[in-house]
N, C-alpha and C positions, 0 to 999 in steps of 0.2 A: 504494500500500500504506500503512496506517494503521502509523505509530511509535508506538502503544499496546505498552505494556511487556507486558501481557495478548496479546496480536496475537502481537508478538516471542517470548515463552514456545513461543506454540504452533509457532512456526516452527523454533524451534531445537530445539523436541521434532519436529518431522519430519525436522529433520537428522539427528538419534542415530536416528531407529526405524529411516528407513530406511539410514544408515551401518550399523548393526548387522546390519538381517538383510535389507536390499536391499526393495524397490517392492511384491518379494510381503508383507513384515509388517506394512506401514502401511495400518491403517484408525484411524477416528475413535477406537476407542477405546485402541488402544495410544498415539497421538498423547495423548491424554485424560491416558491410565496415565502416560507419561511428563514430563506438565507438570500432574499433580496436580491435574485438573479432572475436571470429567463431559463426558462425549463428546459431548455435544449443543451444548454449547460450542464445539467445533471445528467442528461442522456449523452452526451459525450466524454465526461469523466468514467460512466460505470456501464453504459450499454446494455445492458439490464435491471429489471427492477429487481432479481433477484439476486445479482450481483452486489446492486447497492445495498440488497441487505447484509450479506455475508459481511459487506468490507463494515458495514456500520458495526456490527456484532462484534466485530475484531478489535473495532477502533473502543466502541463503547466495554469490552474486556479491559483492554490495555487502560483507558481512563479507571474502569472503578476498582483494578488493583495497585494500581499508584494510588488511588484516594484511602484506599486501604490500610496502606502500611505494608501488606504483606510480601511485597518485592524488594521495598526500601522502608530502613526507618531501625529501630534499636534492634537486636535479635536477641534477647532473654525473654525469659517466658514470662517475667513481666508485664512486658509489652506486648505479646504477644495476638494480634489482631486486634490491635487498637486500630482505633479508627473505624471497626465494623459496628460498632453499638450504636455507631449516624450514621451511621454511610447511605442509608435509605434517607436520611433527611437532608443529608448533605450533595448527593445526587440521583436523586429522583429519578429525574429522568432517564438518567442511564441505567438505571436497577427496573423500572417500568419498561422499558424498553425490552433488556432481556429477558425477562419475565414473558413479557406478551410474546416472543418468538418461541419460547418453551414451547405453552401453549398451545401456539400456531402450527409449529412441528409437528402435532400430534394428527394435525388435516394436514399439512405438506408434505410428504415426503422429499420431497427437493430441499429442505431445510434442515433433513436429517445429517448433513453433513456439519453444515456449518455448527448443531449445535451442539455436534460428539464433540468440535475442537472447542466448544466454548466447556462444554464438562472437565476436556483431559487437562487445558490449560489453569480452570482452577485447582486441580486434582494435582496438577504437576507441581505447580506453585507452594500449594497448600504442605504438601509432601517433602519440599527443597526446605520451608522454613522450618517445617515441623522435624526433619531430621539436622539441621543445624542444630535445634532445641535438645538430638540426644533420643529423639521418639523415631523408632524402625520399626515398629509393626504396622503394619499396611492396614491392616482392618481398625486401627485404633487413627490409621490417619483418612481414612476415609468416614471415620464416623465424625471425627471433628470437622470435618470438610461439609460434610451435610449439617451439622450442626449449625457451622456456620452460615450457609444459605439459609438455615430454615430462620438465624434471626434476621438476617436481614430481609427475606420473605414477608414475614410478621409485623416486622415495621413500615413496610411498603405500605402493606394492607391494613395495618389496625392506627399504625403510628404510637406504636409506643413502644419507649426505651427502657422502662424500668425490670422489667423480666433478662434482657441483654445482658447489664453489666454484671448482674447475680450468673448467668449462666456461662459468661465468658469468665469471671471468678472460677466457676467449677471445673472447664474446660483447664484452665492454666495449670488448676493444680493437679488433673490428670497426665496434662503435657508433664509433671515435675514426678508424679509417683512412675510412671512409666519411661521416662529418660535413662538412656543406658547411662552406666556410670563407669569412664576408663579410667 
C-alpha cells in the first residue's frame, strides 16, 4: 500500500463511510464526498471497490495497533495492552469499521481473505508481545488475544470502560503467573 497522504485521505474516508452507515453506503462517490475529491479518484487509486476494502482493513489494522501500544510502547507486563481499555473511544471508527467487515465476511466470501490476514496479524502481534513478556503457550496466547477483542468489542457496542481495566488487571497477572522464568 502507497503512504501517499492523498492514498491515506481516501482510506480513512472509507473508514467513516463505512463506520457510519456499514459496507451497504460505501461507493466511490460517498468515499469521494467524504475526502473532498471527485470519485474517479478513488476508482483510480484502488480499481475496485473491493480492493478499497482490503487496503482500508490493512490501513485501519496498522492505525489501531499503533493506537494500541501493542507494537510500540513499554514491554513489561505492566503495560501490557495499555491503551486497549479506549481504544474503542479513542478510534471509533476504525474498530467500527472492522467490526462491520467481520460481519460482512460472513455474506462475502471475497472478504474471507482479507479478514484471515486481519485475524493472523492481530494473532501474530498479540503473540510477539506476549512472548517478549516470557508467555509461550499458544493457547494461553490466543485466549488473551480474544480476550482482548472481546473488550474492545464491548466498548464499541455498550461504551463502557469500567469492566476493561479490572479485566486487563487479571489478564496481566496471568501474563506474570504463566511467564517462563530463565
Amino acid at each position: 500500500m502507497s503512504d501517499s497522504p492523498g492514498r491515506q485521505s481516501l482510506l480513512r474516508a472509507t473508514i467513516t463511510v463505512v463506520a457510519r452507515g456499514g459496507l451497504r453506503d460505501l461507493t466511490y462517490r460517498a468515499v469521494a464526498a467524504e475526502a473532498g475529491v471527485s470519485h474517479g479518484l478513488v476508482r483510480h487509486h484502488f480499481g475496485t471497490r473491493d480492493a478499497l476494502i482490503a487496503e482500508a482493513l490493512e490501513f485501519a489494522v496498522e492505525e489501531s495497533l499503533r493506537e494500541s501500544s501493542m507494537v510500540e510502547g513499554p514491554s513489561d507486563v505492566a503495560h501490557f495492552a495499555s491503551g486497549v481499555e479506549s481504544l474503542a473511544a479513542r478510534s471509533t471508527d476504525i474498530q467500527a469499521f472492522q467490526y462491520e467487515l467481520l460481519l460482512e465476511s460472513r455474506r462475502r466470501p471475497e472478504l474471507h481473505a482479507a479478514v484471515a490476514r486481519y485475524y493472523e496479524t492481530y494473532r501474530r502481534v498479540t503473540g510477539e508481545r506476549l512472548r517478549t513478556l516470557g508467555v509461550a503457550d499458544p493457547d494461553l496466547v490466543e485466549t488473551i488475544w480474544f480476550a482482548l477483542d472481546g473488550i474492545v468489542f464491548k466498548q464499541l457496542v455498550m461504551g463502557e470502560q469500567a469492566d476493561a481495566e479490572r479485566v486487563l488487571a487479571r489478564i496481566r497477572r496471568l501474563i506474570e503467573e504463566h511467564a517462563t522464568r530463565d
